[in-house]
Z-matrix of the N, CA and C atoms (Angstrom, degrees):
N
C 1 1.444
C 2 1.525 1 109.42
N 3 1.415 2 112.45 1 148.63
C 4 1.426 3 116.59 2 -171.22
C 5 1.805 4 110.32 3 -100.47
N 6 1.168 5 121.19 4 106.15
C 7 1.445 6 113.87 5 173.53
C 8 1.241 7 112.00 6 -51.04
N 9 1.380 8 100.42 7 143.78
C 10 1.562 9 107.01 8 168.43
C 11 1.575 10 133.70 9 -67.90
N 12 1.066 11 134.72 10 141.12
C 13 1.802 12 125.35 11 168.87
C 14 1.495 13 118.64 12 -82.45
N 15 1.159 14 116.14 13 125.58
C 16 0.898 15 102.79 14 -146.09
C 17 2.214 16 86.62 15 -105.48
N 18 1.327 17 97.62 16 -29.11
C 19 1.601 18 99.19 17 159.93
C 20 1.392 19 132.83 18 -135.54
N 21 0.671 20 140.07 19 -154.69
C 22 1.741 21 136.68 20 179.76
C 23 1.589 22 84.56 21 -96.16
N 24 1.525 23 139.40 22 -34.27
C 25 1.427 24 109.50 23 -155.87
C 26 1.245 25 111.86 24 -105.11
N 27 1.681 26 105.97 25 14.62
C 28 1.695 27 119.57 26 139.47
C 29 1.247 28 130.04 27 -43.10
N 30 1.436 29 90.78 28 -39.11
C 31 1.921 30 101.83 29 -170.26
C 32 1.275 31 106.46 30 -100.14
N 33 1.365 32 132.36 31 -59.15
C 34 1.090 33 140.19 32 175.31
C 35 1.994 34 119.89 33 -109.04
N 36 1.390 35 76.90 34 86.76
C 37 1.989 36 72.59 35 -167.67
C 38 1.771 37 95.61 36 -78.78
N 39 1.595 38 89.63 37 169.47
C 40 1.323 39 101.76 38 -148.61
C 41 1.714 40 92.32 39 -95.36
N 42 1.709 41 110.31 40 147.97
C 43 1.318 42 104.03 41 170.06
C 44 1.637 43 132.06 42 -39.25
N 45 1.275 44 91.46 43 169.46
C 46 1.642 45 97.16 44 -173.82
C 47 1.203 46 123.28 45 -172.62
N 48 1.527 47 106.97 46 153.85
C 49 1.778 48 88.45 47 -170.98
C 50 1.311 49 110.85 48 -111.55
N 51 1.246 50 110.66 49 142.84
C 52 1.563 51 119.39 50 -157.85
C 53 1.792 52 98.26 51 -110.68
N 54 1.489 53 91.65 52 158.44
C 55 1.822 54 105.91 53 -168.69
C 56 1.362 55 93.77 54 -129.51
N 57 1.410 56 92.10 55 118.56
C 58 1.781 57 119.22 56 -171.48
C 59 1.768 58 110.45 57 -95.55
N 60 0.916 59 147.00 58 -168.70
C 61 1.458 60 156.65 59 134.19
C 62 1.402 61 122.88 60 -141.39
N 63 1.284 62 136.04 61 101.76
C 64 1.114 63 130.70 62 -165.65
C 65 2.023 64 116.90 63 -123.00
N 66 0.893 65 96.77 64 150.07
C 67 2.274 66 106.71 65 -174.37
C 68 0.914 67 100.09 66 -87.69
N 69 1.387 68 98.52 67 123.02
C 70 1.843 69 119.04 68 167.69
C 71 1.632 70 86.68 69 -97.71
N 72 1.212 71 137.55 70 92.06
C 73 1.469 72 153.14 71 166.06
C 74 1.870 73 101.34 72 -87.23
N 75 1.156 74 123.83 73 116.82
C 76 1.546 75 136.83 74 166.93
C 77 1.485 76 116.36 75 -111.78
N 78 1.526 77 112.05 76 111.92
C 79 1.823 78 109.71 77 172.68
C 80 1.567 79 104.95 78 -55.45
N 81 0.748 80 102.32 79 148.61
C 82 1.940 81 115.49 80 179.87
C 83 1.880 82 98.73 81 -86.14
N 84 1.477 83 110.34 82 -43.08
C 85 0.967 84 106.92 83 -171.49
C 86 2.047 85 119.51 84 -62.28
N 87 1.346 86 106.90 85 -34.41
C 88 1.176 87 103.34 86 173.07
C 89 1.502 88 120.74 87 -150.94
N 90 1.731 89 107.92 88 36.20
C 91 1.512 90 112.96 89 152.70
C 92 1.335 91 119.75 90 100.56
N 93 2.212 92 103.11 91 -26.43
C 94 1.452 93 95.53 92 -162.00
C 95 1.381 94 117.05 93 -105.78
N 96 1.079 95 150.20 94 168.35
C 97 1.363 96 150.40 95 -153.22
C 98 1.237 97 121.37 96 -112.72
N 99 1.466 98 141.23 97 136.34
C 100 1.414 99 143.76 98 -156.17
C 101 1.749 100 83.76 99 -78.05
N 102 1.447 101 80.88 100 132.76
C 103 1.855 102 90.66 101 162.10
C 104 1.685 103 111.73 102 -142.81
N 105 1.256 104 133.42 103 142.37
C 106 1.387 105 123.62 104 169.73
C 107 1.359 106 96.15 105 -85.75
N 108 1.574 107 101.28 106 162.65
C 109 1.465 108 111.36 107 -177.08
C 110 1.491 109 107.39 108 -97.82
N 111 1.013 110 169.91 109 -154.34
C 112 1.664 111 157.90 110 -154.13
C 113 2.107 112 92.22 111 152.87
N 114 1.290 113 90.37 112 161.83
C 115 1.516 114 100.23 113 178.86
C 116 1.368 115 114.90 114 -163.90
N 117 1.670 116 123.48 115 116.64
C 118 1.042 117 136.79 116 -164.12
C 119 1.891 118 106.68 117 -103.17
N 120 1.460 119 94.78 118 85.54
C 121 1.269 120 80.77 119 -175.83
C 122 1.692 121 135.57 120 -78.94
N 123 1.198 122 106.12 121 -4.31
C 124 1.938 123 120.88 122 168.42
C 125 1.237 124 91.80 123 -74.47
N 126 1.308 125 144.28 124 -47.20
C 127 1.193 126 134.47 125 -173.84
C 128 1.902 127 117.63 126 -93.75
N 129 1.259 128 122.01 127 -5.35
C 130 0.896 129 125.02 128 156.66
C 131 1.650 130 109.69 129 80.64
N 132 1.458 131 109.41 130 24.69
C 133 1.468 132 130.17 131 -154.83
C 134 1.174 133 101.61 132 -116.11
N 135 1.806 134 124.62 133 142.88
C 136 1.229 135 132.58 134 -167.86
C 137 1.810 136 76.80 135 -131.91
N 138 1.371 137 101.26 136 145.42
C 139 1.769 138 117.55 137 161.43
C 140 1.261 139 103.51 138 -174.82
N 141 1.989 140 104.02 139 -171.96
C 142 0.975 141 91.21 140 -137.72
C 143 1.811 142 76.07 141 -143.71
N 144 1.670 143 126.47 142 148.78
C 145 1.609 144 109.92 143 -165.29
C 146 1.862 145 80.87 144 -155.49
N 147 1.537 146 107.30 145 141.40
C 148 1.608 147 111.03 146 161.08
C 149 0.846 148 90.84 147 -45.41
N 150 1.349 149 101.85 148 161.47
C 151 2.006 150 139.38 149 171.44
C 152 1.503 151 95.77 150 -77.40
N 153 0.895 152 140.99 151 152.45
C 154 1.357 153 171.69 152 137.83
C 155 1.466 154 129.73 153 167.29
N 156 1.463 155 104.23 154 -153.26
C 157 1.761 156 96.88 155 -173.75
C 158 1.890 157 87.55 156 178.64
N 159 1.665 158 105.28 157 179.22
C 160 1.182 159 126.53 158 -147.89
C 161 1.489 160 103.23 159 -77.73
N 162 1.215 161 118.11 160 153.97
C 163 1.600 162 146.89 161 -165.48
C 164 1.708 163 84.74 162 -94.40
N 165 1.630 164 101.49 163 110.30
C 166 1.469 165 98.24 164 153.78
C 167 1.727 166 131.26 165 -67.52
N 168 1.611 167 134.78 166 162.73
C 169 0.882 168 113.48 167 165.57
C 170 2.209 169 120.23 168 -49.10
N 171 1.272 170 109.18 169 145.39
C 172 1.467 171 120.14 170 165.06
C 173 1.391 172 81.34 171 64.76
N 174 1.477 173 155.82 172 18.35
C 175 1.579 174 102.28 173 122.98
C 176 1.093 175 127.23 174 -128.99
N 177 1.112 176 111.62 175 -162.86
C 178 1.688 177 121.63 176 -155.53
C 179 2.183 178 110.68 177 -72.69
N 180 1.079 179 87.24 178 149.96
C 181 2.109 180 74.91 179 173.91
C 182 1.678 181 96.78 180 -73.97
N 183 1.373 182 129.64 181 -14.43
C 184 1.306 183 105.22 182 -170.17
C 185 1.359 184 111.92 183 -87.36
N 186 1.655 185 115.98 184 -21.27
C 187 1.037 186 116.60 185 -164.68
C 188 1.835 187 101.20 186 -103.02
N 189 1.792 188 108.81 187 12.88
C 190 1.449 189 106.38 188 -177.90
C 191 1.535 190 85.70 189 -100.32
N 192 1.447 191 136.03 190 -33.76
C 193 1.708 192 121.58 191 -161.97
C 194 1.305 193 104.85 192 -86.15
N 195 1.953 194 125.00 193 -9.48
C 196 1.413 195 113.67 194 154.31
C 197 1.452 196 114.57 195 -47.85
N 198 2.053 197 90.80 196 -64.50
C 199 1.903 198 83.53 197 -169.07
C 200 1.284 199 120.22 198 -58.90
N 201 1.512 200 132.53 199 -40.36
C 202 1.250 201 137.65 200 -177.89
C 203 1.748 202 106.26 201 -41.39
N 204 1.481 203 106.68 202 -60.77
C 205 1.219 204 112.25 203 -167.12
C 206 2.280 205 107.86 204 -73.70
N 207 1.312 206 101.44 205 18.09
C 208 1.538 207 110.49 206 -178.34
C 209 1.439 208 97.09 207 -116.66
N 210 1.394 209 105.71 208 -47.78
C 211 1.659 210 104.04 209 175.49
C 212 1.493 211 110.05 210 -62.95
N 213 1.236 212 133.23 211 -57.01
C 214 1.139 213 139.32 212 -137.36
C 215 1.972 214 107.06 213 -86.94
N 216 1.491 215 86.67 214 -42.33
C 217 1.625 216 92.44 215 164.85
C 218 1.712 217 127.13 216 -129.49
N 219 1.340 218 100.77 217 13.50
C 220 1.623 219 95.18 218 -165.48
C 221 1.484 220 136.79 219 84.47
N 222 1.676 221 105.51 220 -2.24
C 223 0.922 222 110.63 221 -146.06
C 224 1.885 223 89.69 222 -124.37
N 225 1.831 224 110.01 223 148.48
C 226 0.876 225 117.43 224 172.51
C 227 1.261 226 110.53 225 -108.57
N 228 1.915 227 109.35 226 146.26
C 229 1.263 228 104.40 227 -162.66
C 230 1.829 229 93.55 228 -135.04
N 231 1.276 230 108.47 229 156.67
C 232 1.756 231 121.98 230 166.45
C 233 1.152 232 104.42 231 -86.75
N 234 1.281 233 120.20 232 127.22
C 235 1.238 234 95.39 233 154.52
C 236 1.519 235 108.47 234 -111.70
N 237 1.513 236 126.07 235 149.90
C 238 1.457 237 169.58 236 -163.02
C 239 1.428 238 113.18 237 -74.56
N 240 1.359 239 121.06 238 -57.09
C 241 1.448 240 128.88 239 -149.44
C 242 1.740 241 114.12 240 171.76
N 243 1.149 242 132.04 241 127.84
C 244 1.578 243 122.17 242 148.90
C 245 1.488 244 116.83 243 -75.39
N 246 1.219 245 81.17 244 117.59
C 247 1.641 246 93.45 245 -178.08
C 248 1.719 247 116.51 246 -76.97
N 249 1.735 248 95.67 247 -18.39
C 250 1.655 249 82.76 248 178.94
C 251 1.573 250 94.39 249 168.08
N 252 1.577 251 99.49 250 -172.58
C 253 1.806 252 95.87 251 -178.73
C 254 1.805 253 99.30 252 -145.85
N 255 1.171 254 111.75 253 135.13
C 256 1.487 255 98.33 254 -159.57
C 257 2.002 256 90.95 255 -126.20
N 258 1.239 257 124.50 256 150.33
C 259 1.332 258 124.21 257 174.51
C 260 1.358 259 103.12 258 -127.97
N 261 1.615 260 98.24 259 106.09
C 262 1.748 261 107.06 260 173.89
C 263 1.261 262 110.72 261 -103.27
N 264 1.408 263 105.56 262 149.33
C 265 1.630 264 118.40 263 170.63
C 266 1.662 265 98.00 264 -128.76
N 267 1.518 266 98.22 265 132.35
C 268 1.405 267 99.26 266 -178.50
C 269 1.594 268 99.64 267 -153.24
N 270 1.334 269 107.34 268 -166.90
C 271 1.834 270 120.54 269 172.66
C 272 1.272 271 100.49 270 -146.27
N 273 1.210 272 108.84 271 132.09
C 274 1.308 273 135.98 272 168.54
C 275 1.304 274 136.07 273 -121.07
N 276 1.284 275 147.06 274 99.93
C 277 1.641 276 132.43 275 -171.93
C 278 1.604 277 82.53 276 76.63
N 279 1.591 278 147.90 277 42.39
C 280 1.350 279 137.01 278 142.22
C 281 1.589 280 105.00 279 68.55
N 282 1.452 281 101.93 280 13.16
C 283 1.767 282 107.27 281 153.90
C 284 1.435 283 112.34 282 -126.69
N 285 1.566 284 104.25 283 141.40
C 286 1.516 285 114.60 284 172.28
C 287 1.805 286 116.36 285 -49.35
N 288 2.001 287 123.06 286 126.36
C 289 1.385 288 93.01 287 150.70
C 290 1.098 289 90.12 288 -104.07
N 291 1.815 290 104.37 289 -175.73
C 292 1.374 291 124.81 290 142.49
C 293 1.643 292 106.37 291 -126.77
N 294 1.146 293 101.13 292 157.29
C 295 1.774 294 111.17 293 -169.78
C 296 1.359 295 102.32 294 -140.88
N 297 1.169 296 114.53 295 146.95
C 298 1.983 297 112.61 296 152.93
C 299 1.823 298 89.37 297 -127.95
N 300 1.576 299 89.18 298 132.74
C 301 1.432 300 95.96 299 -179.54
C 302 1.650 301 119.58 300 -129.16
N 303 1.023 302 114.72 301 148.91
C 304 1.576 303 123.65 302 179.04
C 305 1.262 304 107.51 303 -122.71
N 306 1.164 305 84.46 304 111.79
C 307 1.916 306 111.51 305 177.10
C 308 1.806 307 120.40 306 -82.73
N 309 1.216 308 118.01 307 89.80
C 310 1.731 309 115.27 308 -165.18
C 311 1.271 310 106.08 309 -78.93
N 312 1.026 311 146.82 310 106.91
C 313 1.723 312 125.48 311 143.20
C 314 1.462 313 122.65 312 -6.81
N 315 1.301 314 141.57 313 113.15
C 316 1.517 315 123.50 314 -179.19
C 317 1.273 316 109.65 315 -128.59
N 318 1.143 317 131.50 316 -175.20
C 319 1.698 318 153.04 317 166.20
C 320 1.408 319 111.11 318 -150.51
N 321 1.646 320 98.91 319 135.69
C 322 1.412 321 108.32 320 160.37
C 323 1.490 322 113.86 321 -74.00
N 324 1.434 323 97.40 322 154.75
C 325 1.508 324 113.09 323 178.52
C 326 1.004 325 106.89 324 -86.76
N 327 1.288 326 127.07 325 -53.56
C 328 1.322 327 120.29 326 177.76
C 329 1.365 328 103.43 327 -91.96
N 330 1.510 329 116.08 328 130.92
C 331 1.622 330 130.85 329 -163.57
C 332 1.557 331 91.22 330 -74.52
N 333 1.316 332 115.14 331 -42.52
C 334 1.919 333 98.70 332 -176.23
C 335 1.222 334 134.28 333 -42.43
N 336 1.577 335 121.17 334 -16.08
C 337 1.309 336 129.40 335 172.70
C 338 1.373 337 109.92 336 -55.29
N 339 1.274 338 125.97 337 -29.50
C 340 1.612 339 131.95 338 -149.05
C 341 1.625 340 91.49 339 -103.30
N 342 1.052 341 125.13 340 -22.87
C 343 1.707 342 125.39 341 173.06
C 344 1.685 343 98.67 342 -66.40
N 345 1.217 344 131.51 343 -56.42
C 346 1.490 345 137.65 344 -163.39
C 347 1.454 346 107.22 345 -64.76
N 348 1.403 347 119.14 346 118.88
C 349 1.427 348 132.17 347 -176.14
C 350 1.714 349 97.67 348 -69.15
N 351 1.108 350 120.60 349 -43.28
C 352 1.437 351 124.51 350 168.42
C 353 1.258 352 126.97 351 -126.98
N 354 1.258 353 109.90 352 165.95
C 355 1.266 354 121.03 353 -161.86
C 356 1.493 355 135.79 354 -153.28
N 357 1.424 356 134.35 355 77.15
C 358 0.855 357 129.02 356 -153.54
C 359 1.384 358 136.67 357 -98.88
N 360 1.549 359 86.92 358 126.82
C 361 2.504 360 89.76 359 -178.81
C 362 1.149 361 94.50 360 -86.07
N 363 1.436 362 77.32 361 161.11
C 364 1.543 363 112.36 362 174.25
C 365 2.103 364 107.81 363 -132.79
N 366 1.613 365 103.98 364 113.64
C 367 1.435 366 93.81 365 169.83
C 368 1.120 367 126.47 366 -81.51
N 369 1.644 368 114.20 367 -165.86
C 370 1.488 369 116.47 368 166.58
C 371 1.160 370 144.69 369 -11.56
N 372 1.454 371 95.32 370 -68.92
C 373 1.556 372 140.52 371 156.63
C 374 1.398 373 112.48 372 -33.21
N 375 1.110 374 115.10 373 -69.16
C 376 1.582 375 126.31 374 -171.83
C 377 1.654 376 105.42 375 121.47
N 378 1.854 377 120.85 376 21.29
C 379 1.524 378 112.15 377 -172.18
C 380 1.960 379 77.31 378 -95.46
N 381 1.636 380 78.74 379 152.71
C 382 1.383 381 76.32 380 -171.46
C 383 1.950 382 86.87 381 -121.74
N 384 1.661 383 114.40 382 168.21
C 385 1.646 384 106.18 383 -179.78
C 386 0.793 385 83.46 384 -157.67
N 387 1.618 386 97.25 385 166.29
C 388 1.715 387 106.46 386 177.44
C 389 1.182 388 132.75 387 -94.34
N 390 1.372 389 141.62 388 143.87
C 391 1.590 390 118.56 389 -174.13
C 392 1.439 391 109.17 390 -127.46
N 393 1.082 392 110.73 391 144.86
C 394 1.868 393 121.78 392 -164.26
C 395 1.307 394 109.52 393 -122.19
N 396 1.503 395 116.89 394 175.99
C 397 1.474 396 112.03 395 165.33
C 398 1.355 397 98.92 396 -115.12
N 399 1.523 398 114.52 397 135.59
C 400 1.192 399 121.98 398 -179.56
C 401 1.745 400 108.36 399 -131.70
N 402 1.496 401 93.46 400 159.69
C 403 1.677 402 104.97 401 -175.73
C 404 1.735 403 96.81 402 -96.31
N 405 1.412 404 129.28 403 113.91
C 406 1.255 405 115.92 404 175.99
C 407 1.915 406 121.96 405 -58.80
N 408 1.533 407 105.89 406 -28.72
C 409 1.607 408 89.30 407 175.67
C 410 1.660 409 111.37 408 -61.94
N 411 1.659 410 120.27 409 -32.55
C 412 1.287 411 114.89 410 178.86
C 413 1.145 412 119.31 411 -73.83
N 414 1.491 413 134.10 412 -0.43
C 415 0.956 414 131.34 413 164.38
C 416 1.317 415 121.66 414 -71.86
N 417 1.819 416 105.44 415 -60.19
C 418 1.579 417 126.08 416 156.31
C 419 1.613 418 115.96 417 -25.28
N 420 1.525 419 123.41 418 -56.99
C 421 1.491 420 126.24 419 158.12
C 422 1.231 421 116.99 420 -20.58
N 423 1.564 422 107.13 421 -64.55
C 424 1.588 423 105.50 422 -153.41
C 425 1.767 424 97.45 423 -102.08
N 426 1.162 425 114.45 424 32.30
C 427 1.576 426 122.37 425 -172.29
C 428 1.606 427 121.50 426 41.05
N 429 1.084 428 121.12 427 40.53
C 430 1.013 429 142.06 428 133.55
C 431 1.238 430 155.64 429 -9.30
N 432 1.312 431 145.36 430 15.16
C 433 1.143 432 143.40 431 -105.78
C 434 1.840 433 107.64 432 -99.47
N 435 1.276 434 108.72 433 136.15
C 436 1.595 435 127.60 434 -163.22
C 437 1.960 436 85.14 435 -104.02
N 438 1.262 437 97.12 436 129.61
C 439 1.086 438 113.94 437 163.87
C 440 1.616 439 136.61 438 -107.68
N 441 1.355 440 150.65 439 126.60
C 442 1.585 441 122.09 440 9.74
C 443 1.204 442 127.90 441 -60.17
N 444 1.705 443 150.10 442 140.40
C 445 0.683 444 119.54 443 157.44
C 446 1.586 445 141.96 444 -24.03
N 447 1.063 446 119.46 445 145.85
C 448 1.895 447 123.32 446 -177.70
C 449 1.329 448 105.46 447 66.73
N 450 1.715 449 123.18 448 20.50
C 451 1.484 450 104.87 449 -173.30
C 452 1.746 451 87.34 450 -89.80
N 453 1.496 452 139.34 451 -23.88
C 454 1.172 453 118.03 452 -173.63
C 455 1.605 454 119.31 453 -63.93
N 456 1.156 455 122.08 454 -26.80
C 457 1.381 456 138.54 455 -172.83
C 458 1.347 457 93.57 456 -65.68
N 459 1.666 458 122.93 457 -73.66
C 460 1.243 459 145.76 458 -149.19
C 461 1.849 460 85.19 459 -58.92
N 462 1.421 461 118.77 460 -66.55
C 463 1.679 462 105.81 461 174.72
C 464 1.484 463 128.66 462 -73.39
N 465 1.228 464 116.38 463 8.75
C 466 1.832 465 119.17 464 158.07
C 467 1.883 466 93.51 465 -79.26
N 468 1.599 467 139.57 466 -36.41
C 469 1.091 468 138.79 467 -143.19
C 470 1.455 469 88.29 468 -75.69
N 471 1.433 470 117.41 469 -47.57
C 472 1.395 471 133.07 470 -143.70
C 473 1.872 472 86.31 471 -85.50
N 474 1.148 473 113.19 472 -60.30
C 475 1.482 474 115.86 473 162.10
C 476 1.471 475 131.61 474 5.30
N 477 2.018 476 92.64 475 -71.51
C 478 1.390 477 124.65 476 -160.82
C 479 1.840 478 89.29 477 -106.64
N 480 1.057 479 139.61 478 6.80
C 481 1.215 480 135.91 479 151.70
C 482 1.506 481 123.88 480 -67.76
């Protein structure tokens, strides 16, 4: 049997802006920061964005980039500090997002994560990507682009702190 609709924004609900939390995670051993790699294929664009994902209703972003970062890799993380809150508007796959995001400082619990040159999530879905540690000016070099906007600035700050 076919449920009924009961409105159009059954079918097509209307944009919205979604609240992310994502790990600024840094190896100690050589400076650079876990990033997943992402791929825009209408745009033909390779980059590179912290691991995390969206703040359910009632809880906290600190206590969403634990689970994110449990779902996504298995892995339990501290987090340190919010480093900040960034509001991107972008297109992706030739649809508009919008995001408000909270960027945590984190640490693995278990230090072995930081030995592994890669590292791979797996979302919701089951797409799984790879995640690396990368230096954002070498990214910037090879045009590259680090995602949220202003997150390269925001980690030169933390850098030069």
């Amino acid at each position: 049997m076919v449920e009924p609709v009961n409105s159009i924004a059954e079918v097509c609900p209307p944009p919205r802006i979604r609240v992310i939390s994502l790990a600024l995670i840094r190896r100690p051993s050589t400076g650079g920061w876990l990033a997943v790699r992402g791929e825009d294929a209408r745009k033909g664009e390779v980059f590179y964005r912290p691991a995390g994902g969206g703040v359910e209703f009632g809880e906290s972003s600190q206590d969403a980039v634990c689970r994110e970062m449990m779902e996504e890799f298995g892995a339990l993380v501290q987090p340190v500090r919010l480093m900040g809150t960034s509001e991107n508007i972008f297109t992706y796959m030739g649809n508009t997002g919008h995001e408000i995001v909270f960027l945590w400082e984190c640490r693995f619990v278990d230090e072995r994560f930081y030995a592994l040159d890669e590292i791979v999530s797996a979302d919701d879905d089951g797409n799984r990507a790879p995640a690396h540690w990368i230096d954002p000016d070498d990214l910037a070099a090879r045009g590259i682009p680090l995602y949220p906007d202003g997150l390269p600035e925001l980690l030169k700050k933390v850098i030069e702190a």
